[in-house]
N, C-alpha and C positions, 0 to 999 in steps of 0.2 A: 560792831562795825560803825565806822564814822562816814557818814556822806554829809556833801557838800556842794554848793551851785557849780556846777560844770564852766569855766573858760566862753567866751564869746565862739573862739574857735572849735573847740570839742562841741559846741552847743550848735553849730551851724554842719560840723559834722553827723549828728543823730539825723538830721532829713537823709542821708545821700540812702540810694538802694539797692545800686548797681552790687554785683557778688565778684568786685574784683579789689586788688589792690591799687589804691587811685594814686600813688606818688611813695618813691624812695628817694629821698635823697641823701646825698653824704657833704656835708657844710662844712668847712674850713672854717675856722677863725680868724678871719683877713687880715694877715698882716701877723699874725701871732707867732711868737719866738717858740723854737723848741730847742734844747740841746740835751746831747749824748755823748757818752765816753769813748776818748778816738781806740781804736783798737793798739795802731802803730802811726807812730808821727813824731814831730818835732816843731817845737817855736823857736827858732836862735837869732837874737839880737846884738847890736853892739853898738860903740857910741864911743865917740874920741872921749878922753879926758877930760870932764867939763861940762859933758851933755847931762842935759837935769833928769829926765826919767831910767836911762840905763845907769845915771853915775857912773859913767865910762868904762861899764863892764862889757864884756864879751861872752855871753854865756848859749848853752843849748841845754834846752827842758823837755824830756819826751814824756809820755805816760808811766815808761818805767820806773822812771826816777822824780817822780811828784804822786802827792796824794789826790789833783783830780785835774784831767785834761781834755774839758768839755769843747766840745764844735757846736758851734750854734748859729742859727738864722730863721729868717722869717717864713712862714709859707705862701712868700710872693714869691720866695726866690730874691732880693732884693738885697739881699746883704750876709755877708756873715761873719766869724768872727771865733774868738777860742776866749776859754776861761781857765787860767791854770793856775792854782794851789800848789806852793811847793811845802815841804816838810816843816819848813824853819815858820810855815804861813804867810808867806809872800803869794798876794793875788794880782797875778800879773792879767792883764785885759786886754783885747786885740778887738778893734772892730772896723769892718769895712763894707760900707754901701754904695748904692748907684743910688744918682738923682732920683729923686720921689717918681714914683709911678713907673721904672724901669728895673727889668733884672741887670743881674751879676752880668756880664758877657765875658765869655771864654778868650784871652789871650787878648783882652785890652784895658790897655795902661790910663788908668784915671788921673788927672794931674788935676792943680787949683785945689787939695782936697781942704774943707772945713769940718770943723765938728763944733756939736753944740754946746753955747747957745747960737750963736755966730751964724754956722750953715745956712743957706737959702734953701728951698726947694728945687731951685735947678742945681745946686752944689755935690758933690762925690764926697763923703764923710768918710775920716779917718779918724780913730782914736786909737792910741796907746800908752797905755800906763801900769802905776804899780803900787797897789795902795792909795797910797795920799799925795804922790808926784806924777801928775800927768798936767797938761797944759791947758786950759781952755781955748786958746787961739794960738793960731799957726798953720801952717801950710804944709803940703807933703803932695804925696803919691803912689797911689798902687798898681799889681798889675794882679790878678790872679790869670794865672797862665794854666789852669786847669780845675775844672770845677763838675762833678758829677753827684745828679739826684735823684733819693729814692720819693718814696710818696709823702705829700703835702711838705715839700720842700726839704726832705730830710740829705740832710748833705753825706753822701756818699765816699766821695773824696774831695779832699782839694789840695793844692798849691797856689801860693800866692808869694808877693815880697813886696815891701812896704819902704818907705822911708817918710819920716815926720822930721820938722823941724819947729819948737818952741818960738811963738812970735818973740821977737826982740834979741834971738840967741840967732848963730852963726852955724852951729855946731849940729847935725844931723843925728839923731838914731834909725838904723839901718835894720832891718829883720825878712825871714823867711816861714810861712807857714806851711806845713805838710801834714797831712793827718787822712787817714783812711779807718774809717767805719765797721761799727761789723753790721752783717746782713740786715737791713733793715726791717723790723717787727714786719709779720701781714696787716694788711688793713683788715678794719673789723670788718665780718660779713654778716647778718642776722636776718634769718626767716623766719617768717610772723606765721600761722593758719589760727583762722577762729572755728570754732565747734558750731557747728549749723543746729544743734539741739541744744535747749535749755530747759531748766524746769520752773514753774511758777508758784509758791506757796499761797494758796487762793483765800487764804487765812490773812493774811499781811498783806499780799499784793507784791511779796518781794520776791523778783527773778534771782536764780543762778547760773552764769553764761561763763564761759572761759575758751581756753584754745591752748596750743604750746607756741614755744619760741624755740630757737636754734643759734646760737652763736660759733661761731669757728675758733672765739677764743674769750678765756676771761673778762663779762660784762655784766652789768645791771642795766636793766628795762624798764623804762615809767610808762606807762601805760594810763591811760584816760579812756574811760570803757564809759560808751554809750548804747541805751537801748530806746527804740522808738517801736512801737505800736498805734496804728490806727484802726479805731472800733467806729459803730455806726454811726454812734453821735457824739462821741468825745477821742479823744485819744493819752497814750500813756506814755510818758517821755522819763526815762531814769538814768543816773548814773553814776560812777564811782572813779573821783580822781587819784591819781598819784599813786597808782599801784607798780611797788618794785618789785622787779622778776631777777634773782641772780640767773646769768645762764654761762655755759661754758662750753667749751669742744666735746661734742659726743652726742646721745641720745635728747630728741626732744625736750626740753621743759616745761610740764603741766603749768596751769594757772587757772583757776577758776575766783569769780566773787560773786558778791551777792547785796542789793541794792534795790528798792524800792522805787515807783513814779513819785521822783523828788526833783524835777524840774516846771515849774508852774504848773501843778495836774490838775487835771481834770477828770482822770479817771486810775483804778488801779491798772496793773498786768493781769489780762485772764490766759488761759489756754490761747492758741492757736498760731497766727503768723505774727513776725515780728520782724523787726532786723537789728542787728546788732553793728557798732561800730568801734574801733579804739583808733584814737592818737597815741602814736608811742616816739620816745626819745632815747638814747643811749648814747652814751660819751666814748670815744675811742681812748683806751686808757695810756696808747703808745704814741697817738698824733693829736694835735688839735683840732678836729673833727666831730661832730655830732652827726648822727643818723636821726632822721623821721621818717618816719611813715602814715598814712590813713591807711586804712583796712576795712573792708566792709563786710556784711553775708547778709543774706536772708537768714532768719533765727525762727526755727518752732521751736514754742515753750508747749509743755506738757506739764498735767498737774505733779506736783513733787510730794 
């Protein structure tokens, strides 16, 4: 086994004593894109004769009939957009935001839009393109006239219609988005308990402490397991970072380790009262989301 100096944070963890869980939270990645494959939908565009990114076609692209017809936006809620792959490898791109630091609004019409580099922060961003002909500047408008979310901004449904106009050109491309989602994954759930018993190798000084986890679905678990002991005239502070737990839907998953007083000691682990603590992390592998938790208990060690 490999140990290693404990985090500032895990290391200010080992004092706490309380036998509760002191914080879960569930973190977004602000601002962060996610996209998924629409179930049923359509992007249909067109463009007089002339217009530079449709080439004056008239076309409709649904999931059926392309190799991939992603829905995508942020988990501000603040914009969103489609990625569509047709067979031939035409990557056609759709994207539409509200001014920095406001969501989408349901049934209203954005006009003045800019896209980057150009956009201001008070600006409504439009983009549409296809490959390697799209415009850096120009003007348009959108409206999405219906917009529905599940969790950490997963776009559920929407409709929307757009119109761009190339700076310098006359000539409009015109389009309509519809796309509807399947069920949105669960959000990850995961219940931590630690083992209030451990044992102490009085040979080494190295403890054995663990607990199980619980997930509701497909995850890995880092865990940062701290143990602190205070004796009469020294005390014993040890710990073991970066312990991953695979866990999944169903019964418990065991975890135990084993780690020596390997933070500044002063003294080894003998028998008797202790307290155990872990910081843990796990990534949602469906949203852009991480869970933490602290965890604490009181821990008897017994000789092993």
């Amino acid at each position: 086994m490999t140990t290693t100096r404990i985090p500032r944070l895990a290391r200010a963890a080992a004092v706490l004593t309380a036998a509760v869980t002191l914080a879960v939270t569930a973190a977004p990645l602000t601002g962060t894109a996610q996209a998924h494959e629409a179930a049923t939908g359509s992007l249909t565009f067109s463009g007089d004769p002339g217009e530079y990114v449709s080439d004056g076609q008239t076309r409709t692209l649904t999931p059926e009939t392309t190799d991939l017809f992603d829905i995508s936006g942020p988990t501000s809620q603040s914009g969103a957009g489609a990625t569509v792959i047709t067979p031939e490898g035409e990557r056609w791109y759709l994207a539409m935001s509200a001014p920095y630091g406001q969501k989408l609004q349901e049934g209203f019409t954005y006009t003045d839009t800019r896209s980057w580099p150009e956009a201001r922060p008070e600006d409504p961003q439009l983009q549409f393109s296809v490959g390697d002909r799209y415009c850096e500047s120009g003007t348009g408008s959108f409206t999405v006239s219906h917009i529905e979310y599940g969790p950490y901004g997963y776009i559920r449904e929407i409709d929307a219609t757009f119109e761009r106009t190339c700076a310098g050109a006359t000539l409009p491309v015109r389009g309509e988005l519809h796309a509807r989602m399947p069920e949105p994954p669960p959000v990850l759930a995961v219940d931590i308990a630690l083992n209030p018993a451990g044992t102490v190798d009085t040979r080494t000084g190295e403890i054995t402490v663990g607990g199980t986890v619980t997930c509701n679905k497909t995850a890995y678990v880092t865990f940062n397991v701290s143990a602190q002991q205070t004796q009469k005239k020294a005390a014993a502070t040890g710990s073991h970072e970066n312990l991953i737990v695979p866990c999944g839907p169903g019964a418990p998953v065991p975890w135990t380790t084993s780690f020596p007083s390997n933070i500044d000691p002063t003294a080894t682990f003998q028998p008797g009262a202790a307290t155990l603590n872990t910081y843990s992390t796990v990534d949602d592998r469906d949203y852009p989301a991480t869970l933490t938790r602290y965890d604490t208990t009181p821990l008897t060690l017994t000789r092993g």
